[in-house]
VOSEKOL-214989 format. One record per residue (C-alpha): x, y, z. Coordinates in nm, 3 decimals. Layout:
<pts>
PT, X, Y, Z
...
</pts>
This chain:
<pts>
PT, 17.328, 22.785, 1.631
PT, 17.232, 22.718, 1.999
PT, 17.356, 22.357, 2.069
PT, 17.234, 22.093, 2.350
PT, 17.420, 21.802, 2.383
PT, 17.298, 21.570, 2.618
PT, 17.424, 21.287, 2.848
PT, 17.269, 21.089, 3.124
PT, 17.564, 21.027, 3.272
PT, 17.744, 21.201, 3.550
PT, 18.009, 21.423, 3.423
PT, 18.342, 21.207, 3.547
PT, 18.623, 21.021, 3.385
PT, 18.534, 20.798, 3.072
PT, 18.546, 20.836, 2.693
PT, 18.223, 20.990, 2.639
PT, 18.302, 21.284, 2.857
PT, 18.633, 21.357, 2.700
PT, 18.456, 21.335, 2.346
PT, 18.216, 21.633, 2.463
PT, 18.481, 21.868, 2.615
PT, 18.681, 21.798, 2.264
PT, 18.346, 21.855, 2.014
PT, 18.203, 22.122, 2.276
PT, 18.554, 22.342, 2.249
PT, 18.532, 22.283, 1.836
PT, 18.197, 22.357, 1.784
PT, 18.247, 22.670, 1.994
PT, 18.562, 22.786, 1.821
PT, 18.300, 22.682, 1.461
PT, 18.071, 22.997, 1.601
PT, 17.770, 22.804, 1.770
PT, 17.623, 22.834, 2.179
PT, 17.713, 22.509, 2.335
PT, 17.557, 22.373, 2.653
PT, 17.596, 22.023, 2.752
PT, 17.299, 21.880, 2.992
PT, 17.466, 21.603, 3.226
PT, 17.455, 21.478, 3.582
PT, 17.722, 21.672, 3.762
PT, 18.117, 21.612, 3.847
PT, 18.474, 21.629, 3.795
PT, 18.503, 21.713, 3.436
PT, 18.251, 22.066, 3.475
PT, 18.493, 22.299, 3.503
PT, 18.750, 22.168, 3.235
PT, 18.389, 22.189, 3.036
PT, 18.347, 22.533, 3.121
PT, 18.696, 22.682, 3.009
PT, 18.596, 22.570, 2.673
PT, 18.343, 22.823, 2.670
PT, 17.993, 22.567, 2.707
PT, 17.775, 22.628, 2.955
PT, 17.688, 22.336, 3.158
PT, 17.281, 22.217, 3.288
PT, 17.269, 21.998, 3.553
PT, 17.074, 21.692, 3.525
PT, 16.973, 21.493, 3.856
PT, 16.862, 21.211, 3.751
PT, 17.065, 21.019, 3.523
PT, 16.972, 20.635, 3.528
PT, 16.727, 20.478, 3.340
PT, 16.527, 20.362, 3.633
PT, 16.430, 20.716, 3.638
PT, 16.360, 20.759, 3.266
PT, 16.066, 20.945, 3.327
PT, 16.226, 21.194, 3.581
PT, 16.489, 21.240, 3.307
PT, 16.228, 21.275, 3.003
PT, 16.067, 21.560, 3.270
PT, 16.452, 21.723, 3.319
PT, 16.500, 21.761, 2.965
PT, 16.124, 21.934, 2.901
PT, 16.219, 22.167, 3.107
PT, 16.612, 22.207, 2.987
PT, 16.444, 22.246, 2.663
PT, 16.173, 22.492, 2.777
PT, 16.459, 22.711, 2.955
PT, 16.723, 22.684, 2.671
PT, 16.551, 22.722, 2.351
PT, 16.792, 22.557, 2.175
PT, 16.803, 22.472, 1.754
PT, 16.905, 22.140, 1.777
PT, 16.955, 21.802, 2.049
PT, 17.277, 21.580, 2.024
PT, 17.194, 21.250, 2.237
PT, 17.535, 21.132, 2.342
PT, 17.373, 20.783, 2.405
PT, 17.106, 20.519, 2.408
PT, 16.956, 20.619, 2.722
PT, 16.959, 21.014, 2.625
PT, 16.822, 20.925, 2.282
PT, 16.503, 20.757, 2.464
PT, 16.499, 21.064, 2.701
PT, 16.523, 21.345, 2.442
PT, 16.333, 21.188, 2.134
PT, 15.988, 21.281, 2.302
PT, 16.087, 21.635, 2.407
PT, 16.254, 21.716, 2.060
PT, 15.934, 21.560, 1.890
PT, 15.690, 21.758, 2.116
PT, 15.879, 22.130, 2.095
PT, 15.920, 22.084, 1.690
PT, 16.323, 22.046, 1.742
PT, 16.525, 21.830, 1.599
PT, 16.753, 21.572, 1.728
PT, 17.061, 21.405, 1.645
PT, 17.193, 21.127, 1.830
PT, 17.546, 20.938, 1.845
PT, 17.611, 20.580, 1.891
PT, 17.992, 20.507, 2.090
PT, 17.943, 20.124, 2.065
PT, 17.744, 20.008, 2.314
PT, 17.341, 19.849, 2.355
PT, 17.302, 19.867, 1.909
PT, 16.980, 19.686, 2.029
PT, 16.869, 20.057, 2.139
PT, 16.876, 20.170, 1.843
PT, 16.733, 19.891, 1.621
PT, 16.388, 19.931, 1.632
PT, 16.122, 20.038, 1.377
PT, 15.997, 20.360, 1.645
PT, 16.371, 20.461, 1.661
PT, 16.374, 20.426, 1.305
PT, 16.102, 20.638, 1.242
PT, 16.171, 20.927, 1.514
PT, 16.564, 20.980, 1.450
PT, 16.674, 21.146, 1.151
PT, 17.052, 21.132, 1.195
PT, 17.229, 20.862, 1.407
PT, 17.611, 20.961, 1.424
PT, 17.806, 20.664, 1.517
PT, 18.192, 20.665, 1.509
PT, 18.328, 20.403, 1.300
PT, 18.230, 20.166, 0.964
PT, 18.225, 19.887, 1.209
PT, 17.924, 20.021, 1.438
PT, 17.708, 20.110, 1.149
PT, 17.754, 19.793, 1.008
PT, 17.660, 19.675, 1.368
PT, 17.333, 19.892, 1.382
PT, 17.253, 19.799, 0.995
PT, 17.237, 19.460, 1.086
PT, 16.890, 19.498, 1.319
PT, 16.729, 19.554, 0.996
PT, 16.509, 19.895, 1.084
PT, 16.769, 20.195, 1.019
PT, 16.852, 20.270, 0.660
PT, 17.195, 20.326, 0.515
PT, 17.117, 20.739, 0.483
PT, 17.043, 20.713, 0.888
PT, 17.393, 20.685, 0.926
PT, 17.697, 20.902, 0.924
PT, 18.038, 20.807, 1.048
PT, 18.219, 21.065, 1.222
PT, 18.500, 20.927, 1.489
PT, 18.550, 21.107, 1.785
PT, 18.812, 21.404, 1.771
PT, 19.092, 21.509, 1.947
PT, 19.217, 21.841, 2.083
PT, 19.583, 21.796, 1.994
PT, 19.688, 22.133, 2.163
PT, 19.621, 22.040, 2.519
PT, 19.851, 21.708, 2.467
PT, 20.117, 21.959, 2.400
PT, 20.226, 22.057, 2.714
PT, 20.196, 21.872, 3.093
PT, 19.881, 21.947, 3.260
PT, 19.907, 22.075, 3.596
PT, 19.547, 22.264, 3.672
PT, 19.336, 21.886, 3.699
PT, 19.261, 21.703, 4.022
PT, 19.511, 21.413, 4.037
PT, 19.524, 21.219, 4.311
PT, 19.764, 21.028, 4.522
PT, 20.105, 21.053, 4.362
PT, 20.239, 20.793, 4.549
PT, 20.037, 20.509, 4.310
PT, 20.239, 20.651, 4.059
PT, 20.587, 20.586, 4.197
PT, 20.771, 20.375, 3.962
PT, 21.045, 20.153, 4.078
PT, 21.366, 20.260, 3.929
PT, 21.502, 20.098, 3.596
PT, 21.151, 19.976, 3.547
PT, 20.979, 19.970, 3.181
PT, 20.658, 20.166, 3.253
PT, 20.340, 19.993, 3.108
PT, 20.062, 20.217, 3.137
PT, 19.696, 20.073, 3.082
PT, 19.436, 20.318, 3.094
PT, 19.009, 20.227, 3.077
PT, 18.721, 20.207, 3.251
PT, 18.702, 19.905, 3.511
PT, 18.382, 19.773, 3.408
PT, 18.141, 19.454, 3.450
PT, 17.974, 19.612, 3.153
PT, 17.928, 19.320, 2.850
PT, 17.685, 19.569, 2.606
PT, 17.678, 19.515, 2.227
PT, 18.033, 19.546, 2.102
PT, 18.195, 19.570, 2.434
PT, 18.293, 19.311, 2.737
PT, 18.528, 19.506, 2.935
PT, 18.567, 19.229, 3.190
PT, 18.751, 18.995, 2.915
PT, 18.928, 19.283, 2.763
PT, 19.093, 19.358, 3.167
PT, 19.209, 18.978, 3.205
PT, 19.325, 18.964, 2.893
PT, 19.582, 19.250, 3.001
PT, 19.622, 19.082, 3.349
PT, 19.696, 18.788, 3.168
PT, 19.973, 18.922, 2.947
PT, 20.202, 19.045, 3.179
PT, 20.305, 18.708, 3.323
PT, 20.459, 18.624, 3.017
PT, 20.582, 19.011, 2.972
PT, 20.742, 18.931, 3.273
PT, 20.923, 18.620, 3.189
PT, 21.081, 18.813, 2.863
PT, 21.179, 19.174, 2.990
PT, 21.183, 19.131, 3.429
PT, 21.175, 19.516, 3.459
PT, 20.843, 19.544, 3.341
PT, 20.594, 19.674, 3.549
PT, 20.194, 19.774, 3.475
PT, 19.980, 20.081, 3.621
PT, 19.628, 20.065, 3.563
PT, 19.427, 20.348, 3.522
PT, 19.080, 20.348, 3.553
PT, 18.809, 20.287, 3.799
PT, 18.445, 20.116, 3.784
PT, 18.251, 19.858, 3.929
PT, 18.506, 19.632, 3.843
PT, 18.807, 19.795, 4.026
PT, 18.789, 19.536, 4.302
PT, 18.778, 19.258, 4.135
PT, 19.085, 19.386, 3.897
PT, 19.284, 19.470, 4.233
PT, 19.204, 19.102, 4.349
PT, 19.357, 18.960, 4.069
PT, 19.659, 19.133, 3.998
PT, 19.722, 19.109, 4.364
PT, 19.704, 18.736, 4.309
PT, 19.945, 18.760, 4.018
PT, 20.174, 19.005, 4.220
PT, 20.189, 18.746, 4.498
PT, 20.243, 18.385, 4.274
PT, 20.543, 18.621, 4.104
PT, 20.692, 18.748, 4.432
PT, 20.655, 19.138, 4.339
PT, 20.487, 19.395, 4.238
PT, 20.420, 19.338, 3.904
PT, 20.051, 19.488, 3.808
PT, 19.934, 19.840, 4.051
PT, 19.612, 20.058, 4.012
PT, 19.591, 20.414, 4.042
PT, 19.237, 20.434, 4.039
PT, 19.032, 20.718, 3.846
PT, 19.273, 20.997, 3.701
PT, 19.210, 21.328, 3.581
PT, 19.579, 21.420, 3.431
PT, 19.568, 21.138, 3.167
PT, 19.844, 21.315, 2.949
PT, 20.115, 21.352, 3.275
PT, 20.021, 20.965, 3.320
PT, 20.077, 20.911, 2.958
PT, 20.431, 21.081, 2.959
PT, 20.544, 20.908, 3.257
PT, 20.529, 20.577, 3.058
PT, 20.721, 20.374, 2.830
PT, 20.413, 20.207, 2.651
PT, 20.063, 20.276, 2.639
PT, 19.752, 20.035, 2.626
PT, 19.418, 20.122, 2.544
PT, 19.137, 20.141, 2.280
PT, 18.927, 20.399, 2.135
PT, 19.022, 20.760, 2.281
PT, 19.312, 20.631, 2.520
PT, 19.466, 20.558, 2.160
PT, 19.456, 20.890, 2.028
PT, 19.523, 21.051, 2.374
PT, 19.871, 20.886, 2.414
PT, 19.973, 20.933, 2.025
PT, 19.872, 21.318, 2.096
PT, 20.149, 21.290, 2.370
PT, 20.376, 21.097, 2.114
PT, 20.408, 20.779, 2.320
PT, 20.441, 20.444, 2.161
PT, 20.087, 20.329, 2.185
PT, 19.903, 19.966, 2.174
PT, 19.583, 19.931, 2.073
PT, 19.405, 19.671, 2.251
PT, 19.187, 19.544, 1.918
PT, 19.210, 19.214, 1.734
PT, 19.354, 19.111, 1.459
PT, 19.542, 19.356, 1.226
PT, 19.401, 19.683, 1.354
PT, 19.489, 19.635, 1.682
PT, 19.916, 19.630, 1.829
PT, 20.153, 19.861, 1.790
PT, 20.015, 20.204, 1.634
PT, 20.156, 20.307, 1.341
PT, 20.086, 20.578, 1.043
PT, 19.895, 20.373, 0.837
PT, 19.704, 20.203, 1.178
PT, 19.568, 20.588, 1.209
PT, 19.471, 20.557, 0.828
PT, 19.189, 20.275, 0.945
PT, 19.075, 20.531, 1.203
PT, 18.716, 20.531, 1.057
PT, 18.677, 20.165, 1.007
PT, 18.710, 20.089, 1.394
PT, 18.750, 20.387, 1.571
PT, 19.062, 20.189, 1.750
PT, 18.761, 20.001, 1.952
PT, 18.483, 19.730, 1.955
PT, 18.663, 19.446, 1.738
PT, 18.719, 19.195, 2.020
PT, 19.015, 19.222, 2.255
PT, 19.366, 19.146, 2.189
PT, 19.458, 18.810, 2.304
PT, 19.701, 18.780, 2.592
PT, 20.028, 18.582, 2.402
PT, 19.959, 18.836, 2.127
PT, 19.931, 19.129, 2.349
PT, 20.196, 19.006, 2.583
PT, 20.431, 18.981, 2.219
PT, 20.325, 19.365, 2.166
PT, 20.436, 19.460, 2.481
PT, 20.810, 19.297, 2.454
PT, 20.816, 19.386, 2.080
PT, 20.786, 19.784, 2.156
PT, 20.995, 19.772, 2.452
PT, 21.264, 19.590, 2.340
PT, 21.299, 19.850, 2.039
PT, 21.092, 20.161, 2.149
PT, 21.332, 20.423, 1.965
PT, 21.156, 20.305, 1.675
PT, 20.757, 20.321, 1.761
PT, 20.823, 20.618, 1.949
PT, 20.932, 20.792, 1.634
PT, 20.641, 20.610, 1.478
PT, 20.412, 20.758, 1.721
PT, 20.538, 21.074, 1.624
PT, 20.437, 21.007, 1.262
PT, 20.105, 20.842, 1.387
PT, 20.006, 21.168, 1.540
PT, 20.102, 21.383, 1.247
PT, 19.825, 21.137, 1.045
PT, 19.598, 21.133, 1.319
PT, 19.570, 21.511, 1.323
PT, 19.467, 21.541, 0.961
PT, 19.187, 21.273, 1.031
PT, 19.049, 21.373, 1.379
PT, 19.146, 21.712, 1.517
PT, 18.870, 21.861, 1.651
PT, 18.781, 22.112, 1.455
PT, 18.759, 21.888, 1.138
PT, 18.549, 21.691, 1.316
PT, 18.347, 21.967, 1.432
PT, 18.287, 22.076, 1.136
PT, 18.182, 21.765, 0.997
PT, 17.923, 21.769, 1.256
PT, 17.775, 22.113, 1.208
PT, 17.714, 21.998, 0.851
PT, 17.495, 21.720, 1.003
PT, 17.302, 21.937, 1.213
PT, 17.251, 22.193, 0.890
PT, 17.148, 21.882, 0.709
PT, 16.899, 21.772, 0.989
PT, 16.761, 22.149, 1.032
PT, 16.696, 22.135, 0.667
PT, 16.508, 21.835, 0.650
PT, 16.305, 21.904, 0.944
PT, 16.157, 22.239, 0.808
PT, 16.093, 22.049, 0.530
PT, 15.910, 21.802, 0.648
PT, 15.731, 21.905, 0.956
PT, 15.481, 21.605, 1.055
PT, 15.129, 21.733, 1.203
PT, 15.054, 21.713, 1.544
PT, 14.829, 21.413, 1.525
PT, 15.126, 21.198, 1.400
PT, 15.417, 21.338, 1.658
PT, 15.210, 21.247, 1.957
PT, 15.136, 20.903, 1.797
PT, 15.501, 20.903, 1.761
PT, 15.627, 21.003, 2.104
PT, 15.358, 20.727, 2.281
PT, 15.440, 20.435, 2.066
PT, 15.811, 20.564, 2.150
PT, 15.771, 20.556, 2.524
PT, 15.500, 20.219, 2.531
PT, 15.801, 20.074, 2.356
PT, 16.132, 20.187, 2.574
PT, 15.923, 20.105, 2.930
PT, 15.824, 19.786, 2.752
PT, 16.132, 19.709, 2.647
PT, 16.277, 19.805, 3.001
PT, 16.068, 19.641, 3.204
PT, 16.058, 19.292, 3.003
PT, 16.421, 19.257, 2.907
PT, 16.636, 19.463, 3.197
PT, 16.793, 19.822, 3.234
PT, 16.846, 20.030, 2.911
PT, 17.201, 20.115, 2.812
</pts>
């Protein structure tokens, strides 16, 4: 099976790229042609060693939506492929058309952000398969009232345990000096993407002060602690503004930022605790480091086996942040006795790999794709009804852009 997966995004640092390396290596090692259509950078070549081929996409905002629609025609024309994977709102409004107009079908995946995307009676209509990776988002996308239930397949993002196995030292990293530790310091390590963002289940910007918040009062309890943040986005600055205003009301430096990092498992080791949500999670229990996860209420804290059990329901992300005494109590409570959630981590991973290594997941996937392939040569529409289809699609999404702001 000849495989496209598709994201208008360029191909850097951030969750969604690390989920198609991982499912592009599976579904390569399953026996399909992978080739991943994204706007170029850092990441291509660690996508390339896992065997998928990588199209370059040059436009990759929605401003441009119809330069992008135009991109993927002709991806499509070139590549021939059996089936589209959308890795996101904006590729979903990009590809539906094309896959509609060359008789191809198309599967797309929802990570959590802009469910208003999705939840509309034309994406309803044009999508046979949304893939979204936890029980919480497709309760999220349920509730817009247009998808149905059988839409809907939960399959949370996998893992390629055996790179976590051993340091990493072929990936661009950086200045080391950021990473220079004071000695007899209790490494907290808080890795994301600095964002402004606030779309559907996300607000990245409370979920960042919330940690900046914490480490005050981590402070107060354990004085050796000290916080890297890893990450970079459009709201770097504004993160290195406030912890510099912490650093200076405390006299030291508490909270520093390394900026955007491509050796997230050497980062990870380096550490005595780990903060994140969603991939960060199962990154730093692959590297068996005691792990926080940054959700609310009782899926989010310390990780533990049975934590990794509810992997499905949440996907370790999108439940609110963790609230700064609570997180700030995490923090003291793993360092103060991290023997113990170390060797927890250690059991963590050993349930995390029956649940999400990759090629379980991959194959999960390929059955969706057989299931979609099916269908479709079932139920081929005519041609009057596709192209009815595609223009109500596109009326809608420039509609939709235009009156209420940029798609996700």
């Amino acid at each position: 099976m000849k495989i496209l997966l598709v994201l208008t995004k360029k191909f850097t640092a951030g969750g969604g790229q690390s989920h198609i390396i991982n499912l592009s290596k599976g579904l390569i090692a399953e026996g399909h042609e992978v080739i991943v259509a994204a706007g170029s950078g850092p990441l291509i070549n660690e996508l390339r060693t896992s065997g998928a081929e990588f199209y370059r996409l040059h436009f990759c905002t929605s401003i441009n939506l119809l330069g992008l629609i135009v991109q993927i025609l002709i991806a499509v024309m070139r590549l021939k492929p059996d089936i589209i994977h959308a890795q996101s709102g904006n590729a979903m409004t990009a590809c539906l058309p094309v896959a509609k107009l060359f008789g191809i079908p198309c599967v797309v995946t929802y990570h959590g952000f802009s469910p208003q995307t999705y939840n509309d009676r034309t994406v309803s209509a044009l999508v046979p398969k949304i893939i979204t990776v936890s029980e919480y988002y497709k309760h999220k996308l349920l509730q817009g009232g247009h998808l149905k239930i059988e839409q809907i397949v939960v399959i949370p993002n996998g893992i390629d345990f055996e790179k976590y196995d051993s340091p990493i030292s072929d990936k661009p990293k950086g200045n080391e000096s950021v990473l220079a530790f004071e000695r007899n310091t209790d490494k907290i390590i808080y890795i994301s993407r600095l964002s402004k963002e606030k779309a559907g289940c996300y607000d990245k910007s409370k979920q960042i002060a919330q940690v900046l918040s914490a480490m005050p009062l981590v402070y107060k309890e354990i004085p050796s602690a000290r916080l890297l943040i890893v990450g970079g986005g459009d709201a770097f600055d504004e993160t290195k503004n406030q912890a510099e205003v912490i650093n200076r009301k405390l006299g030291i430096d508490l909270i520093s930022l390394a900026g955007v990092r491509y050796d997230i498992p050497n980062i990870i080791r380096r550490g005595d605790v780990v903060l994140g949500l969603g991939q960060v999670v199962l990154e730093s229990l692959a590297c068996e480091q005691a792990t926080i996860s940054l959700q609310n209420g009782v899926f989010g804290g310390p990780m533990t086996p049975e934590k990794v059990g509810t992997l499905e329901k949440t996907n370790f992300a999108g439940m609110g942040g963790r609230e700064s005494p609570i997180l700030a109590e995490d923090i003291i409570t793993v360092l103060k006795n991290r023997a113990y959630y170390l060797d927890l981590a250690k059991k963590a991973k050993d349930r995390a790999k029956v649940i999400v290594d990759i090629q379980s997941i991959a194959k999960r996937t390929v059955e969706v794709y057989r299931e979609v392939i099916h269908e479709h040569r079932l139920l081929k529409q005519s041609a009057i009804s596709t192209a009815l289809l595609v223009f109500a699609m596109l009326g809608y999404k420039m509609g939709q852009y235009f009156g209420k702001g940029r798609l996700k």
